[in-house]
Each structure stands twice: as structure tokens, then as C-alpha cells.
Backbone bond lengths (Angstrom), bond angles and torsions (degrees), N, CA, C in turn:
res aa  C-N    CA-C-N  psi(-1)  N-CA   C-N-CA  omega(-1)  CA-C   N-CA-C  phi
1 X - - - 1.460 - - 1.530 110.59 -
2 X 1.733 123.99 -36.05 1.387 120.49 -167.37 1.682 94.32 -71.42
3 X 1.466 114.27 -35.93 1.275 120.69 -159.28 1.627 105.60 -72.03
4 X 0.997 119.44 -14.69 1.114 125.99 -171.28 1.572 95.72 -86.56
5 X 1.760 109.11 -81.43 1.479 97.90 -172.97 1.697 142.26 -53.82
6 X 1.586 87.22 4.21 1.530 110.51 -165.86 1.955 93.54 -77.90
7 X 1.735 100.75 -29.08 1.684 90.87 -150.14 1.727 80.99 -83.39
8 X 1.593 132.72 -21.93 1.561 115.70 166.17 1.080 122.02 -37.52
9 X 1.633 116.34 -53.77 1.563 101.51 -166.91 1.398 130.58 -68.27
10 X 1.212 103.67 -173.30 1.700 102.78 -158.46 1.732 107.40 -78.93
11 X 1.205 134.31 137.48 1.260 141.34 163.22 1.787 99.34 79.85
12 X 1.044 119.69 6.94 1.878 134.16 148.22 1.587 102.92 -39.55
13 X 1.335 119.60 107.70 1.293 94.12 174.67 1.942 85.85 -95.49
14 X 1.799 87.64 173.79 1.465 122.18 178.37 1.471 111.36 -69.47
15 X 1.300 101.71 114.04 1.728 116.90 160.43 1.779 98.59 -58.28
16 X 1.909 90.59 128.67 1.050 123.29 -158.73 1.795 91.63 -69.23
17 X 1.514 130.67 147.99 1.065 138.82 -164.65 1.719 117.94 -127.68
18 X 1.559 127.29 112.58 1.510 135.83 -170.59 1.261 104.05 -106.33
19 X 1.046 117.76 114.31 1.785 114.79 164.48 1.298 117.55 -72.63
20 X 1.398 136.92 108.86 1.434 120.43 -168.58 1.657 112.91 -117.63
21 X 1.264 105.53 130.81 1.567 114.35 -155.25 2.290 106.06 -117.39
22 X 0.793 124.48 120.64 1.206 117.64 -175.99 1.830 113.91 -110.99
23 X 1.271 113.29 102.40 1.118 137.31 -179.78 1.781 107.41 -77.32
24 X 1.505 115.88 88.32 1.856 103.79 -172.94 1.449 96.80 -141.22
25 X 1.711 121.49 138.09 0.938 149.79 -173.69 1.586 130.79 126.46
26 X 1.339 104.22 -174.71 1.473 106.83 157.73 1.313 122.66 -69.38
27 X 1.305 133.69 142.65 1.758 140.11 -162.74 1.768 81.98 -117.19
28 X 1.960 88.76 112.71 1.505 102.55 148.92 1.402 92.38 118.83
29 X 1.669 124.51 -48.74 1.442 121.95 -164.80 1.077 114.42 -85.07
30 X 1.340 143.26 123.46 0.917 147.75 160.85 1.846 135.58 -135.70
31 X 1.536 86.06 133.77 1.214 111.40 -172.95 1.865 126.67 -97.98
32 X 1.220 99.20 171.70 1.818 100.08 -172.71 1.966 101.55 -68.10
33 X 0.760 82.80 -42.77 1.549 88.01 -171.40 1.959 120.13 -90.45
34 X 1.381 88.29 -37.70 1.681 105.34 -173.89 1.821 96.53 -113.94
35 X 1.382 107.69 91.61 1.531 90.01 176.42 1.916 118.25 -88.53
36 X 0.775 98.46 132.60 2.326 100.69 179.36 1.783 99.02 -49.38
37 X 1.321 81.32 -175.41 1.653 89.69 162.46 1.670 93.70 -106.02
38 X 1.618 104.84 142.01 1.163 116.59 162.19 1.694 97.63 -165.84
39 X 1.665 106.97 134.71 1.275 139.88 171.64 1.567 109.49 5.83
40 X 1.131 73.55 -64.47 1.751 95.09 177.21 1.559 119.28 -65.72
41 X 1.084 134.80 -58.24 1.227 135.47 152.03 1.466 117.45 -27.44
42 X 1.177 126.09 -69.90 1.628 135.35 -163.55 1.636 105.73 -94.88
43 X 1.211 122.62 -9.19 1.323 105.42 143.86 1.663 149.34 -15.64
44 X 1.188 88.95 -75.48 1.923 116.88 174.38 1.999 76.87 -57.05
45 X 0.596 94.23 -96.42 1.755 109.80 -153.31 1.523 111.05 -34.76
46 X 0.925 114.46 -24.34 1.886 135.44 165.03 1.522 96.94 -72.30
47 X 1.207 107.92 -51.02 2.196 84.00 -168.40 1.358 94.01 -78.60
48 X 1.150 138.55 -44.15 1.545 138.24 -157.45 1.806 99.30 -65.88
49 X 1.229 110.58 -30.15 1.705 106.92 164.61 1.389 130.82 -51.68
50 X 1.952 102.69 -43.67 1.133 128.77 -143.38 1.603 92.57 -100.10
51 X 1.344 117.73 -21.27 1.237 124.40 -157.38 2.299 100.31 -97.00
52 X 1.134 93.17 -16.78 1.723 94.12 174.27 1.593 103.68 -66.57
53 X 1.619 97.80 101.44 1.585 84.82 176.02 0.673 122.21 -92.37
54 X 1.547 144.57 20.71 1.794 139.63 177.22 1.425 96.14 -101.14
55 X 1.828 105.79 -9.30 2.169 95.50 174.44 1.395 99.12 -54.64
56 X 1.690 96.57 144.68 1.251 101.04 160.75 1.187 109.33 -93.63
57 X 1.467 118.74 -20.79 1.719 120.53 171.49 1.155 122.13 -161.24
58 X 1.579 137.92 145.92 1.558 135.54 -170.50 1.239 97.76 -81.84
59 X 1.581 113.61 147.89 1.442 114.70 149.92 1.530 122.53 -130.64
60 X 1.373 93.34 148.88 1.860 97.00 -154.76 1.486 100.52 -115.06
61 X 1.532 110.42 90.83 1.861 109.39 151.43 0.932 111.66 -52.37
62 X 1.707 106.05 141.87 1.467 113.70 -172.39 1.440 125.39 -137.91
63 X 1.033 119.18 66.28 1.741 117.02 -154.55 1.728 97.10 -114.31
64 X 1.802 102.24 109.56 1.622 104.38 -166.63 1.827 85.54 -159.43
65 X 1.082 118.05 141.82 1.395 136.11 158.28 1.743 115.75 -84.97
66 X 1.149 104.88 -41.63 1.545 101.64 141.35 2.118 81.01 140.20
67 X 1.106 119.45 -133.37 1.694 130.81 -174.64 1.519 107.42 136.89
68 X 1.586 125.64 -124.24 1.615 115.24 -164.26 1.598 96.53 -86.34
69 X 1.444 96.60 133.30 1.414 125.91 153.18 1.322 128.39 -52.23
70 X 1.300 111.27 1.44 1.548 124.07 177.18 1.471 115.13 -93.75
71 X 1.357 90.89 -61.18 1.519 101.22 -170.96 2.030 104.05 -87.25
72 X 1.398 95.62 -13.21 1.930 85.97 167.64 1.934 91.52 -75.73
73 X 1.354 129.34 -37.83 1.290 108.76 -172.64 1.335 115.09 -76.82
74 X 1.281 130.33 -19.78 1.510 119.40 177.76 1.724 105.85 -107.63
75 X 1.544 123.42 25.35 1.622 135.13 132.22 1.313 100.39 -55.15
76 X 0.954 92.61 -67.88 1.804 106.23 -145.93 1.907 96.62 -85.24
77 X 1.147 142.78 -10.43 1.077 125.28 105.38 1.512 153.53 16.94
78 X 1.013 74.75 -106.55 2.160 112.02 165.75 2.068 103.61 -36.64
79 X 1.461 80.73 -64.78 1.505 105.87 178.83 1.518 128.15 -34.56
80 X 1.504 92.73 -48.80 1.852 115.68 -171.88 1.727 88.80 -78.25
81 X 1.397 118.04 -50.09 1.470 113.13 -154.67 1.296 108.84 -68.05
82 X 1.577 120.82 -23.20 1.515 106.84 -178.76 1.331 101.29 -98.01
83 X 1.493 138.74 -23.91 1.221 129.86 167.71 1.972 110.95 -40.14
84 X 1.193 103.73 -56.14 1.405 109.61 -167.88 1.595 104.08 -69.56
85 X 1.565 122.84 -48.38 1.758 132.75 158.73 1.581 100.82 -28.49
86 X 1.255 113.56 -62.04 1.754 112.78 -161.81 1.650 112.28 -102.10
87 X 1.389 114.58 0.04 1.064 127.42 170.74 1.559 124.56 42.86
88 X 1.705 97.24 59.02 1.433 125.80 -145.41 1.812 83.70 -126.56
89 X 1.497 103.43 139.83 1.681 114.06 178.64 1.880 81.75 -91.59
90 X 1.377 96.43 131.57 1.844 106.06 147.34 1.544 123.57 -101.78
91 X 1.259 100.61 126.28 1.654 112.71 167.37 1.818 125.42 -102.86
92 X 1.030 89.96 113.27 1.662 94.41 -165.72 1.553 98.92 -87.54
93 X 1.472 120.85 137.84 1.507 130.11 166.62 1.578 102.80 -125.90
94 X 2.016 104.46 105.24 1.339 100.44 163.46 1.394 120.30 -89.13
95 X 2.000 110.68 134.64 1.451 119.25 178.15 0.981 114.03 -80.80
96 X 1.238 116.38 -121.47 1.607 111.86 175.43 1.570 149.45 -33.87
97 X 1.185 79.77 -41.74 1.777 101.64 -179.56 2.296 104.91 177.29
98 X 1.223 90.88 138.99 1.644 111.87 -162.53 1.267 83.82 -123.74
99 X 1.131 154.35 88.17 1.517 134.77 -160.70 1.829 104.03 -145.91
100 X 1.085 145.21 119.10 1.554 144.99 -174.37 0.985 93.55 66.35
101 X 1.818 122.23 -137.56 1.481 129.13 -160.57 1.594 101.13 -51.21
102 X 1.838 131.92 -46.88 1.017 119.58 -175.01 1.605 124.62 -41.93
103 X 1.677 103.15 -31.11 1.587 108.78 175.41 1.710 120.22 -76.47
104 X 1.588 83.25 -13.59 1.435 85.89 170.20 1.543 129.33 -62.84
105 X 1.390 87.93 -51.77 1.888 113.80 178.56 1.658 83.98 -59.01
106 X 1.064 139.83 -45.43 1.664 123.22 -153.00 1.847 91.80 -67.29
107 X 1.186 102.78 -60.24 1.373 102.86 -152.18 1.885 112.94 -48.30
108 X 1.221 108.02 4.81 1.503 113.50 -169.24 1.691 104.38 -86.40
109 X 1.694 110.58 1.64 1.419 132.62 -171.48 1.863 88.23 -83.77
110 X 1.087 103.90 119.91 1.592 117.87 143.97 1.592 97.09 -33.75
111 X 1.706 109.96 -88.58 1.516 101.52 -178.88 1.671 95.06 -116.11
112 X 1.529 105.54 165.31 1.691 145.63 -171.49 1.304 106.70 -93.87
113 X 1.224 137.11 114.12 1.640 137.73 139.72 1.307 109.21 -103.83
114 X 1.666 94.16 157.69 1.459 99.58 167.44 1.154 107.16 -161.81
115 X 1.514 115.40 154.52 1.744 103.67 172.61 1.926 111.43 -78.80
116 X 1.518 101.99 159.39 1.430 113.47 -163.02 1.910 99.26 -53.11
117 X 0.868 108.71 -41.41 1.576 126.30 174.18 1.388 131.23 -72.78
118 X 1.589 102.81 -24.45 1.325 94.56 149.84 1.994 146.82 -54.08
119 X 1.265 104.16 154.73 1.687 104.84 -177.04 1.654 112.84 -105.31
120 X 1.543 83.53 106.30 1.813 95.79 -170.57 1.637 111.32 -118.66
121 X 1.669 111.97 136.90 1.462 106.29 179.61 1.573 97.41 132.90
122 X 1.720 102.43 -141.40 1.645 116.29 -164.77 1.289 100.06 56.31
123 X 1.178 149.00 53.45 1.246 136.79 141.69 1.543 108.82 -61.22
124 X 1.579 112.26 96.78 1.104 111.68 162.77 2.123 110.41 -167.87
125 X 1.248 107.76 171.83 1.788 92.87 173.19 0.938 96.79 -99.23
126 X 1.693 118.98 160.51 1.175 128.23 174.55 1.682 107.31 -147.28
127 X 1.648 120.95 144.85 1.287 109.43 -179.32 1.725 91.89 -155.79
128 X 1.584 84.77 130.96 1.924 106.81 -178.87 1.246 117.00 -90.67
129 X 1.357 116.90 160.51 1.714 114.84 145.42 1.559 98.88 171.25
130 X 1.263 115.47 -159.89 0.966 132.37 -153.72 1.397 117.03 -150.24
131 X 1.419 120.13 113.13 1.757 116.24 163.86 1.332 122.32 -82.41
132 X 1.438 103.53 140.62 1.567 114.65 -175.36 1.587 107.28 -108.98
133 X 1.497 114.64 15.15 1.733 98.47 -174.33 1.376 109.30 -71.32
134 X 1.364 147.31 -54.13 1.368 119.33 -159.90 1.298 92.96 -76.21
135 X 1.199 147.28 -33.23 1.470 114.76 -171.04 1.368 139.60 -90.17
136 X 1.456 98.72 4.04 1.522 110.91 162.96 1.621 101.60 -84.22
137 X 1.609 116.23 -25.52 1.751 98.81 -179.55 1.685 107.29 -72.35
138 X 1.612 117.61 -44.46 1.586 129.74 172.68 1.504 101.62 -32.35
139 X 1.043 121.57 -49.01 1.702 130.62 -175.04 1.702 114.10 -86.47
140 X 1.148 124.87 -26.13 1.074 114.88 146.52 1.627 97.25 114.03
141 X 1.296 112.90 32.19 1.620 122.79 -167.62 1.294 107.96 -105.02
142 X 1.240 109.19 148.23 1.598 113.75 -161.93 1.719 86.62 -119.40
143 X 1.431 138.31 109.73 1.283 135.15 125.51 1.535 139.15 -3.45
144 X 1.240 123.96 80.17 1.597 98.88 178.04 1.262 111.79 -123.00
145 X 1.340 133.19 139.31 1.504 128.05 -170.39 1.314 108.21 -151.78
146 X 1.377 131.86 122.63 1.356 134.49 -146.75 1.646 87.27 -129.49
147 X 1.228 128.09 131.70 1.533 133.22 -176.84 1.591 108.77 -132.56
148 X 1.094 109.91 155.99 1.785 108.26 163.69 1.731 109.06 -121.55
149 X 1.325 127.04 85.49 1.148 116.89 -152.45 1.562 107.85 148.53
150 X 0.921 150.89 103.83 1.884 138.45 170.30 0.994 128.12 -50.23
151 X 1.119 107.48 -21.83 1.906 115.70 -164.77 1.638 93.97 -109.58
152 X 1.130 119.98 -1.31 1.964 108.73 -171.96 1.294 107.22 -55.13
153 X 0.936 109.24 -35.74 1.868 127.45 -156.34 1.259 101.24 -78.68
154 X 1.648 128.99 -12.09 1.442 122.93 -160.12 1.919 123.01 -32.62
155 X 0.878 92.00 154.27 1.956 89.68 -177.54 1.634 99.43 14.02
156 X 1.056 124.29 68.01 1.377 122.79 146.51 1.569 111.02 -57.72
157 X 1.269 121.42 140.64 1.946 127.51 -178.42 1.775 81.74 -66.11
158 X 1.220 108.45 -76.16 1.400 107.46 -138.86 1.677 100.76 -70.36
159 X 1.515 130.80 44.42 1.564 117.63 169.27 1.339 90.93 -153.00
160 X 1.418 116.09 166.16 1.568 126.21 -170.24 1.176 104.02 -58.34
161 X 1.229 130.01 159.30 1.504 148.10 165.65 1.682 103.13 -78.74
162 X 1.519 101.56 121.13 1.108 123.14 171.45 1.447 122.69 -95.43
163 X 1.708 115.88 117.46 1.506 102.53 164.22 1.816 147.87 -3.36
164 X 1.535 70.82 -78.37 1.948 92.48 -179.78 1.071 101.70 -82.14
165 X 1.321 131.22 -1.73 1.814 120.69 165.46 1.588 101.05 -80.49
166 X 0.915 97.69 -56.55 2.231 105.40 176.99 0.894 107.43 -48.40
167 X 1.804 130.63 -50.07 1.273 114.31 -172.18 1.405 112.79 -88.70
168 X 1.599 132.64 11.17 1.314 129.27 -173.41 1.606 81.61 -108.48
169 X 1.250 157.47 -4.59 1.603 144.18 -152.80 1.891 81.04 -122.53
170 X 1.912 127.54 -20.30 1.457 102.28 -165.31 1.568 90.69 -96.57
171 X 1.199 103.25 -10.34 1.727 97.60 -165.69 1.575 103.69 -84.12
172 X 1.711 116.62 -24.00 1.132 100.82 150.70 1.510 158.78 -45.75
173 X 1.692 81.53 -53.65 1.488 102.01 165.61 1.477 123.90 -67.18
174 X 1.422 115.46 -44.25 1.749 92.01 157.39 1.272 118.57 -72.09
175 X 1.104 140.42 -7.67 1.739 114.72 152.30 1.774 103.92 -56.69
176 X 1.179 104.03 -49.68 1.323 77.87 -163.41 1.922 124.94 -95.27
177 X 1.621 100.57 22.19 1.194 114.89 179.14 1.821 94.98 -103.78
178 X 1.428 125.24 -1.66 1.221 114.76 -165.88 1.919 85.73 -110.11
179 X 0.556 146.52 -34.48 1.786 168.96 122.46 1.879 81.51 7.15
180 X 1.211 103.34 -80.88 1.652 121.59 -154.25 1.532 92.90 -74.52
181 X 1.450 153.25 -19.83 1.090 131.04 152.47 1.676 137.74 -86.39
182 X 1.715 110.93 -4.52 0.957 126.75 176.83 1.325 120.18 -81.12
183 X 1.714 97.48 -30.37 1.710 116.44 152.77 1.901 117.45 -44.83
184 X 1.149 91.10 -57.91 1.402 112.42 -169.52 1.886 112.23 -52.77
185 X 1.594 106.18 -49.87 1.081 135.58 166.67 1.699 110.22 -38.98
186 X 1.363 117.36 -76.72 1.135 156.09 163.55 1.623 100.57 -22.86
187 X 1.144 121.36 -89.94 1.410 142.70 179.39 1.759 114.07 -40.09
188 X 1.877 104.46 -49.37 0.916 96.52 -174.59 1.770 132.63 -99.64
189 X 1.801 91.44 -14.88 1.146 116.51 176.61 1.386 114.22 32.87
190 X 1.638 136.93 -158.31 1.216 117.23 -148.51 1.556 121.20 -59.70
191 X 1.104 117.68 11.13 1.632 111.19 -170.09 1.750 87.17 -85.84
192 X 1.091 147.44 -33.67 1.441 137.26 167.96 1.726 129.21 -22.84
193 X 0.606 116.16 94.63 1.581 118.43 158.68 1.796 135.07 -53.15
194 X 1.558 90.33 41.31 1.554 79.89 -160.75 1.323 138.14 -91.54
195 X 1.342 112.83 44.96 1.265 137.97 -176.34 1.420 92.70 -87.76
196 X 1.450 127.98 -32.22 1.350 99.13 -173.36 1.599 115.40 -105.21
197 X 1.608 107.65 147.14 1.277 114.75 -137.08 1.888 91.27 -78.52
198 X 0.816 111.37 -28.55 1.543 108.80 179.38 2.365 125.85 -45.95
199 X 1.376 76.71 -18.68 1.609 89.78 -152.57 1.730 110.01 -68.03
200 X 1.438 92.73 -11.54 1.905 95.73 173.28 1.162 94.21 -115.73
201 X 1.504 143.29 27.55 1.279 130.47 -163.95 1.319 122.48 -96.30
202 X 1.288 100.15 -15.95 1.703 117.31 170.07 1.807 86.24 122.69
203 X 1.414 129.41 -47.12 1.051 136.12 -166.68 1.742 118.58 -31.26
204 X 1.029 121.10 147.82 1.994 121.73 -161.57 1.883 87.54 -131.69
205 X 1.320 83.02 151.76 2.105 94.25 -165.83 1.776 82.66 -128.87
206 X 1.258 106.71 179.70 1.523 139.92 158.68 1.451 127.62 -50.92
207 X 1.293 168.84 -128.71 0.801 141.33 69.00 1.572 145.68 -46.55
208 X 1.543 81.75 -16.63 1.805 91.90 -170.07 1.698 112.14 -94.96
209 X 1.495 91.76 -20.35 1.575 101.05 165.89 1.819 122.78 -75.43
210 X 1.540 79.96 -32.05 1.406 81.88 171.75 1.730 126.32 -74.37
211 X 1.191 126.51 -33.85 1.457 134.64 148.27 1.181 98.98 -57.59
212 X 1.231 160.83 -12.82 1.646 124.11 135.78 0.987 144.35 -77.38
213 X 0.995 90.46 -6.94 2.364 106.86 169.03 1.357 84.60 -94.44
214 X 1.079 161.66 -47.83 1.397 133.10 -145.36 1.532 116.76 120.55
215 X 1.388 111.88 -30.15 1.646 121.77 -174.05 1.714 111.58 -55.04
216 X 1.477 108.37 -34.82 1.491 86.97 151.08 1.553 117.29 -158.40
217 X 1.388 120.07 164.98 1.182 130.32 170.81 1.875 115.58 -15.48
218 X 1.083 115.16 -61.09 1.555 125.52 -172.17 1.896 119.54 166.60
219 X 1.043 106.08 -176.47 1.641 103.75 -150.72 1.452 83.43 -109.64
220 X 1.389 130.26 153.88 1.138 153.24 -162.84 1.392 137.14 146.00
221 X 1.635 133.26 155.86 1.612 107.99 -172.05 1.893 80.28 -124.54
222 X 1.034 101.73 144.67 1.802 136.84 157.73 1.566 100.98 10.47
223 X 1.392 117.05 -83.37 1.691 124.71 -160.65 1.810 94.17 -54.23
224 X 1.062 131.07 -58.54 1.380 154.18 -170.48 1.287 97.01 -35.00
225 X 1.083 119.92 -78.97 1.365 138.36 -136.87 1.793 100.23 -102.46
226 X 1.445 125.34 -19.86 1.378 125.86 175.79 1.492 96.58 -86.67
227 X 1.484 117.07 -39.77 1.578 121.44 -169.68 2.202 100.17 -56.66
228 X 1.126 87.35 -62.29 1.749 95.73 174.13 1.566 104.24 -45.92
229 X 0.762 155.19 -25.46 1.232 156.69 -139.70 1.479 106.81 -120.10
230 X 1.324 109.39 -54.19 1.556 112.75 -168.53 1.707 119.99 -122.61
231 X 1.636 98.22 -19.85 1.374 98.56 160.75 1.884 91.79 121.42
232 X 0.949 102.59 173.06 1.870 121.92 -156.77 1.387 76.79 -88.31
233 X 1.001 140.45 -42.34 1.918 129.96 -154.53 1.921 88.66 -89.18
234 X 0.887 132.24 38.75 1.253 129.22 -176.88 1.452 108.38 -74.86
235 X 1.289 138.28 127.37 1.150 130.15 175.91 2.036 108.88 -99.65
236 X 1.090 110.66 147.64 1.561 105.77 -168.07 1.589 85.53 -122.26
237 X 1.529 126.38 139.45 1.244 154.77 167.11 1.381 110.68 -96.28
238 X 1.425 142.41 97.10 1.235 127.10 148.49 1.287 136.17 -64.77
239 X 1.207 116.21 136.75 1.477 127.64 -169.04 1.589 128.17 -105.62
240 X 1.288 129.37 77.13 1.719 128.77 -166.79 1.128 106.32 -136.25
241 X 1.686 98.54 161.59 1.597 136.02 -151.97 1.510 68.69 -74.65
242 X 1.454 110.87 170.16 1.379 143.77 134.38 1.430 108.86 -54.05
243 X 1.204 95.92 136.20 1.557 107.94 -174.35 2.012 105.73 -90.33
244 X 1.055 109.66 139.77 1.824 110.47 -176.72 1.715 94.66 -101.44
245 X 1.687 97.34 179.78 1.684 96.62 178.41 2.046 89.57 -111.64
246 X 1.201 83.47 -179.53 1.370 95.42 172.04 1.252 131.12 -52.06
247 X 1.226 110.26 -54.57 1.306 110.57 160.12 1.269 143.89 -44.34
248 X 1.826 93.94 -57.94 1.665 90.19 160.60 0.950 149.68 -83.12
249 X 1.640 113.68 14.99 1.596 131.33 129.55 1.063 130.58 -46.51
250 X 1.587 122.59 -45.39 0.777 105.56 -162.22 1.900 105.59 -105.69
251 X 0.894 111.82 -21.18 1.614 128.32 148.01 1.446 141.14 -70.26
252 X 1.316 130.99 22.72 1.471 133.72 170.72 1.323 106.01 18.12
253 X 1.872 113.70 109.50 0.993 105.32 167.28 1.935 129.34 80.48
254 X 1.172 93.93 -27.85 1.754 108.77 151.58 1.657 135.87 -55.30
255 X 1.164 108.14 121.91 1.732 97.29 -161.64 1.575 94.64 -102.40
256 X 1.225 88.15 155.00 1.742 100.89 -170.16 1.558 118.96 -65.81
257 X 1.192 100.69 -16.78 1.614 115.20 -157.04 2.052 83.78 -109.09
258 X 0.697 129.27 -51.82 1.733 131.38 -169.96 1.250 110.64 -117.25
259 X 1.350 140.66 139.14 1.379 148.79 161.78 1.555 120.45 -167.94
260 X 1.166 125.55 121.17 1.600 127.70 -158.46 1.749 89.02 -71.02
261 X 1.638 107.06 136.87 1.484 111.73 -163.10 1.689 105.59 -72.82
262 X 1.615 104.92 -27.31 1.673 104.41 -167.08 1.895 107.96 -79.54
263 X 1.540 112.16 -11.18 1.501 96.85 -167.37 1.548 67.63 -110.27
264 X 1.313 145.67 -51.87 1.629 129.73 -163.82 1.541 106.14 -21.75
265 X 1.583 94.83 -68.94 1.977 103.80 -166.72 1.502 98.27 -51.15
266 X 1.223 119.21 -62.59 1.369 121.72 -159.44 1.501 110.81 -72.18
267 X 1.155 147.03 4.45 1.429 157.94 132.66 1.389 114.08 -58.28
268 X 1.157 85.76 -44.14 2.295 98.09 -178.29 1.571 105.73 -71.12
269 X 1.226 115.54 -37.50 1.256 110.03 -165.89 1.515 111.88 -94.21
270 X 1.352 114.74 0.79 1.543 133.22 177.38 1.620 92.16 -97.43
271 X 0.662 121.62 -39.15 1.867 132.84 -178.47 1.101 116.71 -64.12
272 X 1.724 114.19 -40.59 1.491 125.15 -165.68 1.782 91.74 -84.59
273 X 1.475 111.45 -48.25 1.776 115.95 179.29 1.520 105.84 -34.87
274 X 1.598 107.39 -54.16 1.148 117.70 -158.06 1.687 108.48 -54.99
275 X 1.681 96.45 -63.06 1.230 107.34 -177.32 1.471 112.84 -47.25
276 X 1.688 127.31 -33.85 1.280 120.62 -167.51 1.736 100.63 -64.33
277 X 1.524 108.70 -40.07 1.699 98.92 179.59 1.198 112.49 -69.45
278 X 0.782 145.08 -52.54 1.353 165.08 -123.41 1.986 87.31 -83.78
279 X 1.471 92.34 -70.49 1.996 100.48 -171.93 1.903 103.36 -41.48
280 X 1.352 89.30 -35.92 2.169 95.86 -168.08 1.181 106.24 -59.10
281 X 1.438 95.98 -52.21 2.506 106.06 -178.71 1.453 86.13 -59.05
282 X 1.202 124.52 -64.38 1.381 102.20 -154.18 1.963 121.35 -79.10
283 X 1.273 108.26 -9.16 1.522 119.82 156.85 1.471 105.26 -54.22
284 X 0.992 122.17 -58.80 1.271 134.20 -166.13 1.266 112.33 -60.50
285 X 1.420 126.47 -38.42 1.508 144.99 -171.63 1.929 107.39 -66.52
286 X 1.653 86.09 -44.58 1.291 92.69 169.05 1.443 131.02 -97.61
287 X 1.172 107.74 -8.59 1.953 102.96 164.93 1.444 95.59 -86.38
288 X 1.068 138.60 42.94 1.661 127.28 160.62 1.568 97.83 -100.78
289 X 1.672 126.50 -22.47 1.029 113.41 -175.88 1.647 104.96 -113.93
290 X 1.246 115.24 16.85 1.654 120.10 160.52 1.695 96.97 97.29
291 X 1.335 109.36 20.32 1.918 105.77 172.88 1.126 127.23 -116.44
């Protein structure tokens, strides 16, 4: 309350002002209940950061294992263009792990923190799945797949793995792993360490390892390191989505108050499927870095 009436009076200057924005999940997947980051999503919540004009600067929590390489590049994107529009410094604090696309979203930081324990890095592409040929033959399943095109069929699960399909899916990925280090390059310029051969390797460090390659500025958590910066009277702005109800999670577009009962369930229960895959890919995304 004193702090408040203190900033009325006359020649009071203004407690310095942080917009603080928290970027957490898988990038790209999204679910009814658990939505990813994607473009579209973090939009709204990106200008409404960018748009506090007494911030003196955004800060971007960042806790992501990383997912599509698309939409981590047009985050981090998005990110740079209103920084430079509003002519606002960003400070990135990675939590848990900043790791693939998540390092992507970091690097859109002017400067990098992280705690010493954090999981920073994996700069690299990566693409999963699974073959089903002997056990659709064990079961007694006959394959049929009719295409207009040769390549439609590419790495289909259920047919042998083809050469020139593997080598047309790696030659992708170094395009787009050479994309994702030129970023890296770019962003971090001489603070890089890149003598050591590990650092495009896909490989993920510590935090504290990672401030010795270069991956980021230095180790620290949020209050610390904004307080040094701007002063103890620092005022912090939180920044969040609108919150939805249950329903209209789990119903797209369903209003809480009206919803026809026969497509409700049967939307919900296409929703709930979804979500059951959806949580596994993205479990999975994150036990690669032990969470």
C-alpha cells in the first residue's frame, strides 16, 4: 500500500516494469486438455506481453523439450518481430529443460539464463516410429495400399523400410538441422564454443555446462537476475492465456451453457482418444530428457 501511494507523489519516479510470459510444454502437439505451444496458440499472449508499454523488458519462462521445428521456428519468429516492433530487450529463463525446439524458443532471448540443473541443448532433428511388418504377417494381415504417385507410401510402418525412403527423410533433416544451427550461430555469435565437436550433435548439457560452451549467457533463476538488472523496486507483470472450462476443452467450440447432447458425447469421446495419443507422443518427448 505505502509503495503504491509513494509512486502518486510528485517527482516519485516509476517502479521499473517486467512483463513475464511462461512458454511450457511440447511445441506443435496439441491436445483437448493439454494444449503444445503452437503459433497460433501463443500469439494472443505474445502481443499482450509486448504491448505493456511501461515494460522495460519481456521475460520468457521456458520449460519445453522441444516437438515441430516449424512452429518452434515461427515462435521464435513472432518473438524477434515484436521485440524489434516494441523495441523491448527479451530475457529468456530456461526451467526445466530448453532442449531442441525448446532451445529454439530460448534463443529468441537477447540474453539466456538457466538454472545450473537445468537441461539445455539437443540441437539436432530427430524422427520416430515404429515397424509393424512381421507382426501384421504373425497375425495373418495382408497389406494393401493403392497410391497415385511412388513416393506416397513413404516409410509406411506396416511395409519394409526402404533405402531411398531413409535416405530422402535424412537429407531432409539436415536441411533442416543445418537451418537450426545457423540459427544458433546467428543468435549466439561469438559467445559459442565451437570447437567442440559435440555442440551440433543433438547432445543436451547442464546448465552450467551449458554456460561453458556458450549456449547461454550464465546460470541464474528470474527474481535474481531481473532484480540486478532493474533494481529491488522491480515490478513483475504476469502474462496468461484466458483460462477455458472443461468442456470447451474438451469440445472445440462448445458453449458451456448449450451443446446438442448427441454430437457433445461423441466430440468428447473423439477428444478424449485424441488426448490419450497425444499425452503418450508427448510423454515420450519428455522422457528423452529423464522427466
Amino acid at each position: 500500500m505505502i509503495k503504491f501511494f509513494k509512486k502518486l507523489l510528485p517527482g516519485q519516479k516509476r517502479a521499473p516494469v517486467v512483463a513475464v510470459l511462461r512458454l511450457q510444454g511440447t511445441i506443435g502437439a496439441v491436445t483437448p486438455l493439454r494444449p503444445g505451444l503452437t503459433l497460433q496458440h501463443v500469439d494472443p499472449i505474445l502481443e499482450k506481453a509486448f504491448a505493456v508499454k511501461k515494460a522495460k523488458a519481456v521475460a520468457l519462462l521456458i520449460n519445453s523439450p522441444g516437438g515441430s521445428p516449424v512452429q518452434s521456428s515461427q515462435i521464435f519468429h513472432r518473438i524477434r518481430q515484436l521485440a524489434d516492433e516494441k523495441d523491448k530487450q527479451v530475457l529468456v529463463f530456461i526451467e526445466d529443460v530448453g532442449a531442441s525446439g525448446g532451445y529454439m524458443l530460448a534463443l529468441a532471448g537477447d540474453e539466456i539464463y538457466a538454472d545450473v540443473s537445468s537441461i539445455v541443448g539437443s540441437i539436432g532433428v530427430v524422427s520416430a516410429g515404429f515397424g509393424f511388418v512381421d507382426a501384421i504377417k504373425k497375425l495373418g494381415i495382408e497389406r494393401r495400399v493403392h497410391t497415385a504417385g511412388e513416393n506416397k507410401s513413404i516409410l509406411d510402418p506396416f511395409m519394409p523400410s526402404k533405402k531411398a525412403d531413409v535416405d530422402r527423410l535424412k537429407a531432409l533433416q539436415l536441411e533442416v538441422h543445418e537451418a537450426f544451427k545457423d540459427m544458433v550461430r546467428q543468435r549466439r555469435g561469438g559467445k559459442l564454443k565451437e570447437e567442440d565437436k559435440d555442440l551440433f550433435s543433438g547432445a543436451f548439457w547442464s546448465g552450467g555446462q551449458a554456460k561453458a560452451l556458450g549456449l547461454i549467457d550464465d546460470v541464474g533463476n528470474m527474481h535474481a537476475v531481473l532484480k540486478a538488472k532493474f533494481g529491488d523496486d522491480l515490478e513483475l507483470k504476469p502474462i496468461s492465456a484466458p483460462k477455458k472450462g472443461l468442456l470447451s476443452r474438451l469440445i472445440p467450440g462448445a458453449s458451456e451453457e448449450r451443446a446438442d447432447a448427441g454430437a457433445a458425447i461423441e466430440r468428447m469421446s473423439s477428444g478424449l482418444g485424441d488426448e490419450l495419443i497425444s499425452s503418450l507422443e508427448a510423454r515420450a518427448v519428455w522422457a528423452r530428457f529423464g522427466l
